[in-house]
C-alpha positions in Angstrom: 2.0 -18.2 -10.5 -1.1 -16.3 -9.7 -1.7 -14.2 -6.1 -4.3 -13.9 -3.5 -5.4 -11.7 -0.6 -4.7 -12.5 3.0 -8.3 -11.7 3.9 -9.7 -13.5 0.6 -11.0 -10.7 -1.5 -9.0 -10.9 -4.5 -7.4 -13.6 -6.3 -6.2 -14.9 -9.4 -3.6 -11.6 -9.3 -0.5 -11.9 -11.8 2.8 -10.7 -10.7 2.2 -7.3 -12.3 -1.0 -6.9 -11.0 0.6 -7.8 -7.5 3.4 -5.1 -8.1 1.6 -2.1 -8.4 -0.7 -2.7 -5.6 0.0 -1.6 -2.1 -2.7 -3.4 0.0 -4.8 -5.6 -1.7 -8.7 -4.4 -2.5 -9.8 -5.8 0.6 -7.1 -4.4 2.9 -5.3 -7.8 3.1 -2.0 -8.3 1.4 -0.8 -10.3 -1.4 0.5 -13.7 -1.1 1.4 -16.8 -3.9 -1.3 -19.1 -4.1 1.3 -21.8 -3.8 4.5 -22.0 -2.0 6.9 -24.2 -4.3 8.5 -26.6 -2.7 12.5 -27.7 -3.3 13.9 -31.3 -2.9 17.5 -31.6 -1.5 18.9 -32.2 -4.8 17.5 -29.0 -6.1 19.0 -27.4 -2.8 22.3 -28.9 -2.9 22.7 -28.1 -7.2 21.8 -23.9 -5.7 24.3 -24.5 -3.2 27.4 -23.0 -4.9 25.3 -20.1 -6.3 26.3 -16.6 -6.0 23.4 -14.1 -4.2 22.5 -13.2 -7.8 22.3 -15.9 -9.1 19.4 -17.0 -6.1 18.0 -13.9 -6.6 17.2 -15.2 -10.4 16.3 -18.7 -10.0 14.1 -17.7 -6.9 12.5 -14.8 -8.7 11.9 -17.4 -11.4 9.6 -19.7 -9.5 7.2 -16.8 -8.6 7.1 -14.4 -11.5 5.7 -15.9 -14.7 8.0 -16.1 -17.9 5.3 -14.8 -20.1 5.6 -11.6 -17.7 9.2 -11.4 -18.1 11.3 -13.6 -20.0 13.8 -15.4 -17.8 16.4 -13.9 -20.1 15.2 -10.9 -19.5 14.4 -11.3 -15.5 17.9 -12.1 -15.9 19.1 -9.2 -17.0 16.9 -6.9 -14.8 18.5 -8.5 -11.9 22.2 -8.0 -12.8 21.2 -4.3 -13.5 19.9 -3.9 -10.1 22.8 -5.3 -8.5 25.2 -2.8 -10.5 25.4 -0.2 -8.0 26.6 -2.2 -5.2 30.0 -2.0 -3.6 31.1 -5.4 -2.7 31.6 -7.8 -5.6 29.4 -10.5 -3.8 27.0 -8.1 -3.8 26.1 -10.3 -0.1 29.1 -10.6 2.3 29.5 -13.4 5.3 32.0 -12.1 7.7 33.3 -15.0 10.0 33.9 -13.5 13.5 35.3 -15.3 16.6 32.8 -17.5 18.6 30.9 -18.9 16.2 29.4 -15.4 15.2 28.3 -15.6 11.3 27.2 -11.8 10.4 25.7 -12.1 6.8 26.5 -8.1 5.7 23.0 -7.3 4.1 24.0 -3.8 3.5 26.7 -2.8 0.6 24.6 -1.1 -1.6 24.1 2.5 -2.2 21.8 3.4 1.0 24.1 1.1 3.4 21.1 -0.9 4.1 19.8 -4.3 2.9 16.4 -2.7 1.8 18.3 -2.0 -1.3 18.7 -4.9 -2.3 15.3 -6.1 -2.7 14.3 -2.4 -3.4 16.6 -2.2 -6.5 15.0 -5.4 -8.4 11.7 -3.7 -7.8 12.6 -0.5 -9.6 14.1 -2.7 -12.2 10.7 -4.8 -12.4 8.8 -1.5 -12.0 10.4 0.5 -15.1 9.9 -3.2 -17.4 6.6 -2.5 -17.2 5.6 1.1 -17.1 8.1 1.2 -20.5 6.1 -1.8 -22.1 2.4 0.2 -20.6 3.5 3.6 -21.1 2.0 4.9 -18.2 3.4 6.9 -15.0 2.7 5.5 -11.6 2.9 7.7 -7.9 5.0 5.6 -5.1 3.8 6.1 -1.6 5.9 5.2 1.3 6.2 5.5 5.1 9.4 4.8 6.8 11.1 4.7 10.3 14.5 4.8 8.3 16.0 3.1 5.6 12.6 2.3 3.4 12.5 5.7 2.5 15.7 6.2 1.3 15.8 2.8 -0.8 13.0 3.4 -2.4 14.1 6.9 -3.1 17.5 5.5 -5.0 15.7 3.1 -7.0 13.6 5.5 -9.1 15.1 9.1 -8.5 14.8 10.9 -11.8 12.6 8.7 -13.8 10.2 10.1 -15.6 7.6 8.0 -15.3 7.7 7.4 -11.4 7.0 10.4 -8.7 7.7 9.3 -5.0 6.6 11.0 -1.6 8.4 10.0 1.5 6.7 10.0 4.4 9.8 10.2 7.6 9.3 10.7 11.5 10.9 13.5 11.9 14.0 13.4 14.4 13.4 10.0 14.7 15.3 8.1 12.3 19.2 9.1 12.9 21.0 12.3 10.9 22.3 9.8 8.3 19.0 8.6 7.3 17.5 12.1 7.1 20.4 13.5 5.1 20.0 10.6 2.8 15.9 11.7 1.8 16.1 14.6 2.2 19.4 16.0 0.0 17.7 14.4 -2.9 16.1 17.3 -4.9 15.0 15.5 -8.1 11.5 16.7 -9.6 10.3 13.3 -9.0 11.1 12.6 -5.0 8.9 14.3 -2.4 10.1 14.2 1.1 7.9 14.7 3.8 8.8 15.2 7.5 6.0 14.0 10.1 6.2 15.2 13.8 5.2 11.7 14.3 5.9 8.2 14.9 6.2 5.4 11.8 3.0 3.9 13.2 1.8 7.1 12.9 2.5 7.8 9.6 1.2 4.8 8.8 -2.3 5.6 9.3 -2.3 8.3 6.0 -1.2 6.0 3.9 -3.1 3.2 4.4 -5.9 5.8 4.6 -4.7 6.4 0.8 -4.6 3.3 -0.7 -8.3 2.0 0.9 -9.5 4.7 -1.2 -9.8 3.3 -4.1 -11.2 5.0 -6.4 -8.2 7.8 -6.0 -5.5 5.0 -5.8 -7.0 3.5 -9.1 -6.9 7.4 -10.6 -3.3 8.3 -9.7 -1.9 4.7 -10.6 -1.0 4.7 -6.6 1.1 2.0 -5.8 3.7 1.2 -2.3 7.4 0.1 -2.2 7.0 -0.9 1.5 7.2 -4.6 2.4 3.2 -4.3 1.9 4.9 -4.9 -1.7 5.2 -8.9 -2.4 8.3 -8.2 -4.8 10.3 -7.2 -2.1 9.5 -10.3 0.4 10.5 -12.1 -3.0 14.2 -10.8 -3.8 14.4 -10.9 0.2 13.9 -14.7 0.6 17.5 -15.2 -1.2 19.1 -13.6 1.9 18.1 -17.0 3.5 18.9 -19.3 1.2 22.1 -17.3 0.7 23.3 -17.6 4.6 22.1 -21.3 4.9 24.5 -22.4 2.3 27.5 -19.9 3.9 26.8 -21.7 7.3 25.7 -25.2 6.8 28.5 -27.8 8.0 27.2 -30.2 5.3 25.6 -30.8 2.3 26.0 -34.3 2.0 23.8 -35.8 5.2 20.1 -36.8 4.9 18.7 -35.0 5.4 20.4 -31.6 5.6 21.2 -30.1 8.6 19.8 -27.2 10.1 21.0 -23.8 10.3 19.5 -20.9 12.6 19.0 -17.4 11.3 18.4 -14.5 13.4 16.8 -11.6 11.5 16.3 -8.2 13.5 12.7 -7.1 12.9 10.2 -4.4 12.8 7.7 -4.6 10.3 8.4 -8.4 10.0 9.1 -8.7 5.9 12.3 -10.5 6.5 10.9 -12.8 8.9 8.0 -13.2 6.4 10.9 -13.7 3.7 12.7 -16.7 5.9 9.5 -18.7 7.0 8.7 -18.9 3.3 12.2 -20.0 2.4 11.7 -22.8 5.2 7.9 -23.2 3.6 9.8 -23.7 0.3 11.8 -26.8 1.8 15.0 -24.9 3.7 16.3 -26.4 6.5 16.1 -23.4 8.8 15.4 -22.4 12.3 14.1 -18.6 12.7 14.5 -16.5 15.7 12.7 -13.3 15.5 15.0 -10.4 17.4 13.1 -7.2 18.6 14.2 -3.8 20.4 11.6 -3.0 23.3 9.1 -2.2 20.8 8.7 -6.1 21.4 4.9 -7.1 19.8 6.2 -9.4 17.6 8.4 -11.4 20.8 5.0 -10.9 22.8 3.0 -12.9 19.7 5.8 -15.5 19.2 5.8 -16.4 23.4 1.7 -15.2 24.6 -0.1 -15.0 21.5 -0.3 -11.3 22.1 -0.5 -9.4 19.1 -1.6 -5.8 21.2 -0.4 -3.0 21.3 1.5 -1.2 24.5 1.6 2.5 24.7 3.4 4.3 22.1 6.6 3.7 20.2 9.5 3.5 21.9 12.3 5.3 20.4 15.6 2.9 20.9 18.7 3.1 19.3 17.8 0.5 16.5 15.5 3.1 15.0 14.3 1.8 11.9 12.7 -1.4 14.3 11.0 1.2 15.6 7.5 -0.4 14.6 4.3 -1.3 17.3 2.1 -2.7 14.2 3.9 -5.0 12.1 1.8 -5.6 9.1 4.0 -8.9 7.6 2.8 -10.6 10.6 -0.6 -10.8 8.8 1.2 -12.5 6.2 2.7 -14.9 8.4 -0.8 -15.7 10.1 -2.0 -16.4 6.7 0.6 -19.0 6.2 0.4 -20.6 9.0 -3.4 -20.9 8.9 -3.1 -23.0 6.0 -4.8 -19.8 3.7 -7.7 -19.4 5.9 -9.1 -15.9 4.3 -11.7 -16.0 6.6 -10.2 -16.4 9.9 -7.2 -13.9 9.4 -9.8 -11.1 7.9 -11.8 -11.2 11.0 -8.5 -11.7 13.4 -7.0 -8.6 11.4 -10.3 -6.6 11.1 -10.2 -7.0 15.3 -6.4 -5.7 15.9 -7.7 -2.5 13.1 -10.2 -1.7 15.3 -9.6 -2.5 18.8 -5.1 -2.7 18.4 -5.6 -6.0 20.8 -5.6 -9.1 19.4 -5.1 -12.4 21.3 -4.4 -15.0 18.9 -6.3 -18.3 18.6 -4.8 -20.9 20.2 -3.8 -23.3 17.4 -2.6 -20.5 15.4 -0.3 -19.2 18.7 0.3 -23.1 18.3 1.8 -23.1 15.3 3.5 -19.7 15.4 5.6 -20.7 18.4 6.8 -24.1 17.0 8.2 -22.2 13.6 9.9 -19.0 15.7 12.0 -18.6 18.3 12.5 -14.7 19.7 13.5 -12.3 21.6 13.5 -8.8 22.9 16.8 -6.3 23.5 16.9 -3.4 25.1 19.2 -0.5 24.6 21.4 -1.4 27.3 21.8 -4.9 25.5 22.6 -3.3 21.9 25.4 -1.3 23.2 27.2 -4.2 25.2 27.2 -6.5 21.6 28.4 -3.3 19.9 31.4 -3.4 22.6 32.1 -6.7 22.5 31.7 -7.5 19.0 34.5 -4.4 18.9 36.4 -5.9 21.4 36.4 -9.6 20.2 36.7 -8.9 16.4 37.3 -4.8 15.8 34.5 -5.1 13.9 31.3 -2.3 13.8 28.1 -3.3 14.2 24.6 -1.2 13.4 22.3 -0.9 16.2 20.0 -3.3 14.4 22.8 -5.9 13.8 23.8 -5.8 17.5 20.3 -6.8 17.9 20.8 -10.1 16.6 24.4 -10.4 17.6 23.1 -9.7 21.5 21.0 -13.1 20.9 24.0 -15.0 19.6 26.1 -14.2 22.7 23.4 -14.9 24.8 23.1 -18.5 23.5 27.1 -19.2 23.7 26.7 -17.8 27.5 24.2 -20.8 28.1 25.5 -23.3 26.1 22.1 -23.8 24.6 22.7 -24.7 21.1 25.4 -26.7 18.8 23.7 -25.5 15.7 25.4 -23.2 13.2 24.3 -19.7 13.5 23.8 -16.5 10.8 22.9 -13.3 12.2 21.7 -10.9 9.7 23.3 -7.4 9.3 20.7 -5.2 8.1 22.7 -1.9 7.6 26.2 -0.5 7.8 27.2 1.2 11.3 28.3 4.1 9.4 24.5 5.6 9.4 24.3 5.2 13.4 27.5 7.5 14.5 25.3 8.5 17.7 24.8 4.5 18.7 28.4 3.8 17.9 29.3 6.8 20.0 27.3 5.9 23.1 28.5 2.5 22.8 31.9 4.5 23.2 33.4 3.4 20.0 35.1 5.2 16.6 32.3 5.8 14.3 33.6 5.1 10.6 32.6 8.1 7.8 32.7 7.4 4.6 32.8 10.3 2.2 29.7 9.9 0.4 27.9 9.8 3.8 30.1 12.7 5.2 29.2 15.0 2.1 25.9 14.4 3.1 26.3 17.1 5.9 27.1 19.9 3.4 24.5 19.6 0.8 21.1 21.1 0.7 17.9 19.7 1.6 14.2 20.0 1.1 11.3 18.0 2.7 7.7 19.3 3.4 6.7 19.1 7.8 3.6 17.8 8.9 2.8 18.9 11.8 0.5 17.5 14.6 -2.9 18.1 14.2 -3.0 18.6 10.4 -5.3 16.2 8.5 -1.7 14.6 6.6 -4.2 12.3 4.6 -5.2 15.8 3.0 -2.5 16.8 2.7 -0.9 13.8 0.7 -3.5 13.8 -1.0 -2.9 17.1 -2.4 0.4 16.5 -3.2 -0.5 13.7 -5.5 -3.0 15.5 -6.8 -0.4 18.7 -7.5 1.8 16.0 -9.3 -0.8 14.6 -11.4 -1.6 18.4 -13.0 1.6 19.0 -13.3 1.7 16.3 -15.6 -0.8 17.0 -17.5 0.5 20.6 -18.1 3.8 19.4 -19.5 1.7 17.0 -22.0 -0.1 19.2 -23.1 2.9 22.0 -23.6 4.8 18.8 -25.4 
């Protein structure tokens, strides 16, 4: 399996090559050059498969055994999966209604970025131990990125990681869980800014080459194809919890409604559908609502500034998986999506062509909550079920109860949970519910922290920049003192 830009600049990239590469050389991101495609046989012999065991054979089709060994792919997987909580490493809880919530979010962060974020560390250290060579990780984050990424690779010694975080804009729980992490490697920086925002120095970064290439620069966003990879299991995964039959022809369809931001997830399920899945994707949004506006108008602008809701880590006005999605949909046309997204870089309006809005409508369904809206499904999931949701979950649960109050659809249903309610005690408290504390989040309050502000005004490029910079002398000091 080789890889090529959205925008057509590079191709013939292995899976290693893909890993530690943010964007690609030309700005666009990394995508197969093929999408396989499974028969119903192949579907209905995965069926019984535990999430690990998708996560292999999916990981399989796109990583190259002369890379990594399926034995050992194997084995880097079941390592990933070793700090989770619940044995299924992927729960389904089966609420009243017809409500299907596929818990996302029992590993070590409370959020479902670690799963996908722990098989990249895994695939990350295979390689630097095989290269022998140290790599920076660069990472901007309206919450739970950030704090993934940071568990995946704290205190390695060949991986250093800066943190970019808008300050006092992610919830206490996510800050507490960056910045009480005082390894040598992990850099925390707090931005009196936005996650667009701080979006804008990092992509600054990584276009300059030249440095990126020097400081062995790389991004554990969902810029990074591994973790759209790992993250298409969740799909497979909650299609065979939820499917009312295996045996038809040919297989029935499930729907699965993934809360978005950035859009990797959604990226994640349209390529499980790509790859043969019989799915139906809505797209769920808080009032920072671009993707809903591109799904219904074609609208790909932006409106103002960020909103700050109380799904936080959705946060997000420029979605960059949707350039992945264009891509696919497109049929690969380089050309056509690198002057489309070389418009929206300069102008942030972008009104899509018509056949492409075509397309893009027919594959996704969505819609847009407000804050109002998350607190109600937080109550009456409660109410119904005694049963907590995240902000971000009651985003997609909000779209499930609006379907059963209009009767407009028989089809099974799996709403994604994308993190534990337990970071969100403010949310769960304005939705006038208990918030639950577990005690490694509530030792969180009592330990020290460190991060580095960024304050409006200051060139944070520079500054990031000098950071790196700081790391890789350091470096070199303790070789040559070894």
């Amino acid at each position: 399996m080789k890889y090529i830009s959205t925008r057509g600049g590079a191709e013939g990239t292995d899976f290693e090559g893909v890993l530690f590469s943010g964007y690609a050389p030309d700005g666009g991101l990394f995508m197969p050059e093929e999408i396989p495609l499974l028969d119903s046989n192949t579907l209905r012999a995965w069926s019984n498969f535990s999430y690990p065991q998708l996560v292999k054979e999916l990981c399989s089709l796109f990583i190259s055994p002369e890379l990594i060994p399926r034995q050992e792919l194997n084995d880097l997987i079941d390592r990933a999966f070793t700090r989770v909580r619940h044995k299924d490493v992927v729960h389904l809880s089966r609420l009243r209604n017809g409500l299907n919530v596929l818990e996302l979010w029992h590993g070590v962060t409370y959020a479902f970025k670690d799963l996908s974020m722990s098989c990249t560390g895994q695939f990350l250290q295979y390689f630097l131990k095989k290269r022998k060579k140290h790599i920076t990780i660069l990472v901007g984050t309206a919450g739970d990125t950030g704090s993934s990424a940071i568990e995946s690779i704290r205190g390695e010694k060949n991986m250093d990681i800066i943190v970019l975080l808008p300050k006092g804009l992610c919830s206490q729980m996510q800050e507490l869980q960056m910045t009480t992490v005082i390894e040598d490697n992990v850099h925390v920086f707090a931005a009196d800014g936005n996650s667009d925002e701080i979006d804008e120095p990092i992509k600054e970064l990584f276009t300059n080459t030249d440095f990126a290439r020097k400081h062995n620069l790389m991004s554990l966003n969902s810029i990074n194809w591994s973790r759209i990879m790992v993250q298409i299991a969740h799909h497979f995964y909650a299609y065979f919890q939820c499917t009312t039959s295996l045996d038809a022809t040919p297989l029935p369809a499930v729907e699965i409604v993934v809360p978005t931001g950035g859009g990797g997830n959604l990226t994640a399920g349209y390529i499980a559908k790509k790859m043969g899945l019989p799915i139906q994707l809505i797209a769920v949004v808080n009032s920072n609502d671009i993707i809903h506006r591109t799904v219904q108008h074609g609208d790909f602008s932006l409106l103002g500034n960020v909103q700050p809701t109380l799904a936080s880590a959705m946060d997000i006005q420029e979605p960059y998986n949707m350039e992945r999605l264009f891509w696919l949909l497109s049929d690969a046309d380089s050309g056509l999506i690198k002057a489309l997204m070389e418009q929206f870089c300069m102008s942030k309006s972008l009104k899509l062509p018509e056949e492409l809005h075509r397309k893009l409508s027919e594959v996704l369904s969505s819609c847009s909550v407000s804050d109002e809206d998350i607190i109600q499904a937080m109550r009456r999931c409660w109410e119904d079920n005694h049963y907590l949701l995240c902000p971000h979950s009651a985003v997609a649960v909000h779209y499930h109860y609006k379907q059963l109050e209009f009767q407009l659809s028989n089809t099974p249903r799996c709403c994604l949970a994308s993190a534990s309610a337990a970071k969100f005690q403010d949310a769960v408290l304005k939705a006038r519910l208990v918030p639950e504390e577990p005690p490694e989040l509530k030792a969180l309050q009592e330990m020290e922290t460190r991060s580095i502000t960024l304050t409006k005004g200051e060139d944070w490029a520079k500054t990031v920049k000098d950071k790196i910079e700081a790391i890789a002398k350091r470096r070199s000091l303790q070789k040559e003192f070894i």
